[in-house]
VMD Tcl script that draws the C-alpha trace (Angstrom):
set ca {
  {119.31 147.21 137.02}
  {121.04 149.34 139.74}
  {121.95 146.34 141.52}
  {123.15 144.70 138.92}
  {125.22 147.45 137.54}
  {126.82 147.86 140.68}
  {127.57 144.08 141.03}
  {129.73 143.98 138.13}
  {131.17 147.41 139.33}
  {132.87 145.29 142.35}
  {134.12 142.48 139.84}
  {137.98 142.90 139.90}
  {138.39 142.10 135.67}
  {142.25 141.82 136.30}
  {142.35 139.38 139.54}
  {143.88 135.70 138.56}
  {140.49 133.99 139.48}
  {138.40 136.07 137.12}
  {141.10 135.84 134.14}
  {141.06 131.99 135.37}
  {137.36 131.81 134.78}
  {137.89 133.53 131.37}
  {140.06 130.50 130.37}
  {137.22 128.12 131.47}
  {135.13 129.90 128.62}
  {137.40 129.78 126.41}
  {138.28 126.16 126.88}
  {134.42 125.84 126.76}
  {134.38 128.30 123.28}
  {137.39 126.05 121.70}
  {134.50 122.91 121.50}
  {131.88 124.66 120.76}
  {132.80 126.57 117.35}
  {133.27 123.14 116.19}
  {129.60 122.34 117.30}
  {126.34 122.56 115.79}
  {124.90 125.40 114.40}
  {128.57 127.10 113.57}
  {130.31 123.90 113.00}
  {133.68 125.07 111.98}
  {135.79 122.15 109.91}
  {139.43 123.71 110.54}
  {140.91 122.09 113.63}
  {143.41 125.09 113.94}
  {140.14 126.97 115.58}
  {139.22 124.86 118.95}
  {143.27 124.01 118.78}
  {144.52 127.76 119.09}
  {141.70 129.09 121.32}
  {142.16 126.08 123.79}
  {146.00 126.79 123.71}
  {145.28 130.45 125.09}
  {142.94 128.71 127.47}
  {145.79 126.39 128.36}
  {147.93 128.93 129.16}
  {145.75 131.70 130.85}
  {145.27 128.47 133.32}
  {149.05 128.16 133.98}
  {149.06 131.62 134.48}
  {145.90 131.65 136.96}
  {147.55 128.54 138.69}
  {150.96 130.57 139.40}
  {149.19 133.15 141.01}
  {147.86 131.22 143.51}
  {144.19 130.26 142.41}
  {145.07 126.67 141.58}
  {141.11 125.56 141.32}
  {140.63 128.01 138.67}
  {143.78 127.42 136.71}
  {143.39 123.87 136.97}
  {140.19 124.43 135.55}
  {141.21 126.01 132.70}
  {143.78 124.16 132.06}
  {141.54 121.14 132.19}
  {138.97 123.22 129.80}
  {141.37 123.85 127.12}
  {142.32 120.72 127.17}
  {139.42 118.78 126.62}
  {138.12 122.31 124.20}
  {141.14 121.27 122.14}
  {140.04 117.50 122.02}
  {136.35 117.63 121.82}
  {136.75 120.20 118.59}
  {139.89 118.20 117.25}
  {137.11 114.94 116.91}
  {134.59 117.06 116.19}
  {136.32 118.80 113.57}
  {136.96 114.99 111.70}
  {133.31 113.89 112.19}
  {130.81 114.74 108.98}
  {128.35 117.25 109.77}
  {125.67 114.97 109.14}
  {126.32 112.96 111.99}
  {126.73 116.09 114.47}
  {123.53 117.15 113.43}
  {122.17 113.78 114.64}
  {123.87 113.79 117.98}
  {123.99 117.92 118.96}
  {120.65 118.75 119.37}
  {121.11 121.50 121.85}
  {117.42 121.52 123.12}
  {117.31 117.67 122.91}
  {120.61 117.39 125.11}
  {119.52 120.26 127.68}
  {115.90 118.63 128.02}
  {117.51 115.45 128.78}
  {120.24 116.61 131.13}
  {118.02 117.85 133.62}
  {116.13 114.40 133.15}
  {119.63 112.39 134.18}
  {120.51 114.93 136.50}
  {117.34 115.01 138.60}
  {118.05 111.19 140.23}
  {121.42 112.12 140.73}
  {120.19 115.62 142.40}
  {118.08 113.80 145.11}
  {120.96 111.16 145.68}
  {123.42 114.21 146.44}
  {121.72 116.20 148.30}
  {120.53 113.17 150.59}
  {124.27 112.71 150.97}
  {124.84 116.46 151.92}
  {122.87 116.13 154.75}
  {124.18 112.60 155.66}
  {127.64 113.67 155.15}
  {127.43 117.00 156.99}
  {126.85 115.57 160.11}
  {129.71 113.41 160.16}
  {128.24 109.82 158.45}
  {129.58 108.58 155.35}
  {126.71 107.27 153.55}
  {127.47 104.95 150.79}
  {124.40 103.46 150.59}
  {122.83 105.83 148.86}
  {122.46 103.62 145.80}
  {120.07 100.85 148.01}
  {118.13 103.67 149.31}
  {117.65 104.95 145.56}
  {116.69 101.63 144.14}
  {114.32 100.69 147.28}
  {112.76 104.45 146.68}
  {112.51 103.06 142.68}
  {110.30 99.86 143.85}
  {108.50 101.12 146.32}
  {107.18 104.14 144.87}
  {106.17 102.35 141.38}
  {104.70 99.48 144.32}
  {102.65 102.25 145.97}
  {101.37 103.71 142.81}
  {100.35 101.02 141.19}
  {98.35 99.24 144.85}
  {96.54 103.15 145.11}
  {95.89 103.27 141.44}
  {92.38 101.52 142.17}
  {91.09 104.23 144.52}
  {93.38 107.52 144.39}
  {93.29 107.57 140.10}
  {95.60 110.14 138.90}
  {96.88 111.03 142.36}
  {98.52 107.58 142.90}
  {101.70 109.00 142.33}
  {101.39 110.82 145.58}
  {101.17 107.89 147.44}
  {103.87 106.23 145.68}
  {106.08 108.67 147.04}
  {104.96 108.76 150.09}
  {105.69 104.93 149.82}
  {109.08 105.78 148.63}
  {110.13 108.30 151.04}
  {109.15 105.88 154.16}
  {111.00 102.81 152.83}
  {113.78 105.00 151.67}
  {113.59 106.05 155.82}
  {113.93 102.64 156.99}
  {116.61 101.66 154.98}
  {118.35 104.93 156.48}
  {117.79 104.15 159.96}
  {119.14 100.72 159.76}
  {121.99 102.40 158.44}
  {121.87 105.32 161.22}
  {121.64 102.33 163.92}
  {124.84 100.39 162.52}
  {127.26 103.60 161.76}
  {126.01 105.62 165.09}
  {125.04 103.49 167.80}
  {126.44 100.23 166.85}
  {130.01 102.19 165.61}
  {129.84 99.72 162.56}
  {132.35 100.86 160.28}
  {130.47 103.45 158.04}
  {131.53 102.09 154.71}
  {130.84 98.64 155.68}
  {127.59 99.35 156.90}
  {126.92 101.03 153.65}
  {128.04 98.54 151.25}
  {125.56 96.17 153.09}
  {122.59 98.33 152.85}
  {123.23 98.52 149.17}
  {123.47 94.42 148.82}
  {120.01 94.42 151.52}
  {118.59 96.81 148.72}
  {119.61 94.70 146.18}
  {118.05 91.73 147.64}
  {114.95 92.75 148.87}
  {114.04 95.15 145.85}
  {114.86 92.08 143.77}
  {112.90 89.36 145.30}
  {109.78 91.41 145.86}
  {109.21 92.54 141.96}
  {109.57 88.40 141.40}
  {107.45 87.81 144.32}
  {104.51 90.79 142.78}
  {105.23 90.59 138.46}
  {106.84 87.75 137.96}
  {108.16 87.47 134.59}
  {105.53 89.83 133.09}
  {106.82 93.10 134.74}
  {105.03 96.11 136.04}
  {101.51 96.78 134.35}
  {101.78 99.20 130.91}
  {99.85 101.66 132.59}
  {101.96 103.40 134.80}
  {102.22 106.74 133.18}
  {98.35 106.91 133.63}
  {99.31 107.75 137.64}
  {102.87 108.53 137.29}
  {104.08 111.91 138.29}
  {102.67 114.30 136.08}
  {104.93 116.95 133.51}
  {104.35 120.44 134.14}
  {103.38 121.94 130.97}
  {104.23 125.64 130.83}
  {102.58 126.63 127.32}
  {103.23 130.23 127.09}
  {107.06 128.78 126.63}
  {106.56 125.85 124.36}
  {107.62 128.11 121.17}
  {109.90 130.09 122.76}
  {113.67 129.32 121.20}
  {115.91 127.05 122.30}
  {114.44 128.00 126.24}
  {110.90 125.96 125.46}
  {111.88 122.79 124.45}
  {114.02 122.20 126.95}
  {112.20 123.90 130.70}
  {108.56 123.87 128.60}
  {107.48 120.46 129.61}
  {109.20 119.44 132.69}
  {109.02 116.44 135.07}
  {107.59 117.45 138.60}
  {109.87 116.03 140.08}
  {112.58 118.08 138.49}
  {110.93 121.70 139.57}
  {110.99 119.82 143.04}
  {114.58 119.18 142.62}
  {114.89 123.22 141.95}
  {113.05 123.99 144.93}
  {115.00 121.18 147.29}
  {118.11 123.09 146.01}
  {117.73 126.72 147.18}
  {116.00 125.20 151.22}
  {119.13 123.04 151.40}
  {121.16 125.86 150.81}
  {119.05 128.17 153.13}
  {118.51 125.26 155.38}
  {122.35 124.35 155.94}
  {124.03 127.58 155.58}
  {121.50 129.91 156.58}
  {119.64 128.92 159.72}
  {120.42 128.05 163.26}
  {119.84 124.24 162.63}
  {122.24 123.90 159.54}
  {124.96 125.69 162.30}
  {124.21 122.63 164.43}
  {124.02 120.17 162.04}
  {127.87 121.39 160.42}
  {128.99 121.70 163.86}
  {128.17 118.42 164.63}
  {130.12 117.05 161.26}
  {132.78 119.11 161.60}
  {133.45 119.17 165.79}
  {130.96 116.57 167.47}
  {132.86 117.19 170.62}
  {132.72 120.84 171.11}
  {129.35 120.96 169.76}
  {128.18 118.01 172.31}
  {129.84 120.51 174.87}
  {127.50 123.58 174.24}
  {124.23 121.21 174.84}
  {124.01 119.79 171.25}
  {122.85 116.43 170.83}
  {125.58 114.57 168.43}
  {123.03 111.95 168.55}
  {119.77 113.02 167.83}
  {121.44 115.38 165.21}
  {123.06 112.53 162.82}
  {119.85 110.26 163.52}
  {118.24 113.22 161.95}
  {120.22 113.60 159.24}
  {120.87 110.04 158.28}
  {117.08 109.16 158.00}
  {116.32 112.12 156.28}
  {118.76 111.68 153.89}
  {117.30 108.10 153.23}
  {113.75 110.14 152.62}
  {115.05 112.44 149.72}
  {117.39 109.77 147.86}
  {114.21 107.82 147.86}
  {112.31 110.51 146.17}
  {115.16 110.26 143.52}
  {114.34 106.55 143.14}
  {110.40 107.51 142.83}
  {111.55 109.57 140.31}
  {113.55 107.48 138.41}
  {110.54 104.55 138.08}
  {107.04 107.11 138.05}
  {107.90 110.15 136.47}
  {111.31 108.70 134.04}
  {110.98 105.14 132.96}
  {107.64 104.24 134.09}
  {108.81 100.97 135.29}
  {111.13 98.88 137.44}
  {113.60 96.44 136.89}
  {115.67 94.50 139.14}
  {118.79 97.14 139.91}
  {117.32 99.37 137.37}
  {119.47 102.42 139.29}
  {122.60 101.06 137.66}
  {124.85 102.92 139.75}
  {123.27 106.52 139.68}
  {123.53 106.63 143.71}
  {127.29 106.01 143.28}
  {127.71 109.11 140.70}
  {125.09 111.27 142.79}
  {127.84 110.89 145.74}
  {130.89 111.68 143.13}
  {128.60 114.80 142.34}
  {128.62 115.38 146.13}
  {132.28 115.19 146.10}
  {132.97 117.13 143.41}
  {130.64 120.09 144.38}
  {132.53 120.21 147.79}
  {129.71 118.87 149.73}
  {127.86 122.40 148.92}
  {124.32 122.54 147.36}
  {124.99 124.47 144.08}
  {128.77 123.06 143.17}
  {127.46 119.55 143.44}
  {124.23 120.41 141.27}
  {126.87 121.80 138.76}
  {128.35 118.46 138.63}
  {124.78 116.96 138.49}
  {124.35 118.75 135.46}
  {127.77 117.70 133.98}
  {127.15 114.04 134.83}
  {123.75 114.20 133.57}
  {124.92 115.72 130.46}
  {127.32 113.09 129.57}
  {124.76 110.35 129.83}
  {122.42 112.56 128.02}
  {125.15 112.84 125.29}
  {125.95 109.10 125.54}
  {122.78 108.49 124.86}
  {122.95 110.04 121.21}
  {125.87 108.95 120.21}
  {125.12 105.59 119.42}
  {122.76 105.81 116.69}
  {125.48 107.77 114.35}
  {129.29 106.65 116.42}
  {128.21 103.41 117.93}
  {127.80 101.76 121.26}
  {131.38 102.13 122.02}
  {131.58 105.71 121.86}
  {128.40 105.58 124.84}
  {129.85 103.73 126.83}
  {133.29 105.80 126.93}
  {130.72 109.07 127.77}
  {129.33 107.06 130.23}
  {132.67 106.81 132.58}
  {133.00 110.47 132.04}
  {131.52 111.14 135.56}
  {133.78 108.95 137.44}
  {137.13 110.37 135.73}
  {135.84 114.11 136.87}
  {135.79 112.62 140.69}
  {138.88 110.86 139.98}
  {140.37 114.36 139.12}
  {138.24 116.43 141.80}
  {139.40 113.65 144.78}
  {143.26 113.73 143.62}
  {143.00 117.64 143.80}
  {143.84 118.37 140.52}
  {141.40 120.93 140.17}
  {141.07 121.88 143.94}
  {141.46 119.26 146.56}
  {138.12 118.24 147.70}
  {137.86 117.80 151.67}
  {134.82 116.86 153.23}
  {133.58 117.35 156.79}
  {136.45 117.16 159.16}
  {134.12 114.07 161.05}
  {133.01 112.39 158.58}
  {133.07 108.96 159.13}
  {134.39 108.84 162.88}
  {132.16 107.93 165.10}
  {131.29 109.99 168.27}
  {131.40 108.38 172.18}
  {129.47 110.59 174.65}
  {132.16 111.20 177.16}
}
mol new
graphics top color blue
foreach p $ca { graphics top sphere $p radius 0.5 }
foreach p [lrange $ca 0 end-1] q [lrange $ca 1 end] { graphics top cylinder $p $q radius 0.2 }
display resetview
């Protein structure tokens, strides 16, 4: 309590970038009074409290802390338009869609792919390789690990899952070092390289589910040996916090845990120094006795093994079955998460969440708005790295090596 109380002791209340955050609330506030349980039906509400938000923003931005303004600029904005719509919608209908336990349950579902995807990325990325194929590596992780599960189901039972991830993570390592080969040894241009691995994916995912189910499909079965919830029943009745962290994928506690040692990893320890060195200043860091090499060979196929867990994910512990390019893009919007969190572990599982929230969100929506109103949620995620890459809200700049490749000199 001591610690805490001496925490918000140091918080400067009057500096731009906490007012700025106070308009991100606000923005937040404006949208939400017009929301399920409170549901206000006056539009002058979410309009005048995202107006204040507006213009603490402008006010934040003046000062200097243009991220933060922009932010809350961009919050009261969208406050304002979210409880404008909401405001003309019946209540019946946002009773249907805003399920705030529903929605939070299922945006750590959408976010967990998109999680593994990222943070594969991170460590790609922060040793100076653009990896855009981290949508092949997610869909080979998908077939693979539902392939493994299902071939070990006869003589490992419940525990089959295990071995389809295992499966997952080493296919999800070969597509990576194909990938490492082409961008670091052969100097292949990165995005190129990328792109291909993603087609290669495509291809070889595709032809071997023909080539095994044929036109019947995975067996029925799968969430026999799929990867298990976690059932945590002294919080089942708890409000709001039990439906929704109660009965959780394993997968997703993993994702928790992957989180905070990337973090630790990378920012914390002697080997994350190397491995941002190497991203940011390959030279100097070759000079002091680091290998350039070995680092982003590290990197690269390790970032294969953990987007591949994603893809496990996605087909044993989510759908419970594959389908030819069943990842639909999520690899693409787990690296737009990666730019938008600044290629940092926490930011980018922030914009996880958002993503997975709007496709959580779009999937409600249909049964009382319509399809069209899904699909518009849907392309929420790429707008936000539109905005986040054009600097609107904080320029985003990755790894000053990214994408060059090193010659030993």
């Amino acid at each position: 309590m001591t610690a805490i109380t001496t925490r918000l002791g140091g918080v400067q209340w009057t500096h731009p970038k906490t007012i700025g955050f106070f308009g991100i609330a606000l923005g937040a506030l404006a949208a939400w009074l017009a929301l399920p349980p409170l549901a206000s039906r006056t539009a002058v509400l979410p309009i005048a409290i995202g107006i204040v938000a507006i213009a603490i923003g402008i006010w934040t931005w003046s000062r200097e802390q243009r991220r933060v303004g922009g932010g809350a600029v961009a919050s009261g904005i969208l406050g304002i338009a979210l409880g404008v719509v909401a405001t003309r919608s019946s209540t019946a209908h946002l009773d249907q869609v805003v399920v705030w336990s529903a929605l939070g349950a299922a945006t750590l579902r959408y976010a967990t792919p998109l999680t593994f995807a990222a943070i594969g990325g991170l460590f790609c990325e922060r040793s100076g390789v653009v990896n855009v194929a981290l949508e092949g590596m997610l869909l080979t992780g998908a077939f693979f690990g539902i392939w493994g599960a299902i071939w070990a189901h006869s003589w490992a039972g419940s525990w089959a899952w295990v071995v389809g991830v295992i499966c997952a993570a080493l296919a999800g390592m070969a597509l990576a070092a194909i990938h490492a080969v082409w961008a670091i040894h052969l100097k292949v241009d990165q995005i190129i390289s990328g792109t291909a691995i993603n087609f290669l994916a495509l291809g070889i995912t595709g032809y071997l589910f023909i080539d095994k189910y044929g036109d019947t499909g995975t067996p029925g079965n799968v969430p026999d040996y799929g990867i298990p919830d976690v059932h945590l029943s002294f919080l089942q009745n708890w409000y709001f916090i039990g439906p929704i962290i109660g009965q959780l994928n394993l997968m997703i506690w993993v994702s928790f845990v992957l989180l905070v040692a990337t973090y630790i990893f990378v920012f914390r320890t002697p080997y994350g120094l190397r491995l941002r060195a190497v991203g940011e200043h390959p030279r100097a860091a070759d000079t002091v006795g680091i290998s350039v090499y070995k680092v982003r060979y590290m990197a690269v196929i390790g970032s294969g093994a953990i987007a591949a867990m994603g893809g496990a994910y996605l087909s044993i512990g989510f759908v419970h079955s594959f389908n030819e390019g069943m990842t639909n893009g999520t690899g693409f919007i787990g690296l737009a998460a990666l730019v938008f969190g600044k290629w940092r572990p926490f930011p980018t599982y922030c914009a996880a969440l958002l993503f997975g929230f709007s496709s959580a969100l779009a999937d409600r929506l249909p049964s009382a708005y319509g399809n069209q109103w899904g699909t518009l949620f849907q392309a929420l995620p790429y707008l936000l790295t539109l905005i986040a890459v054009a600097g609107v809200i904080g320029r985003s700049i990755g790894p000053a090596a990214s994408g060059r490749p090193y010659v030993k000199q």
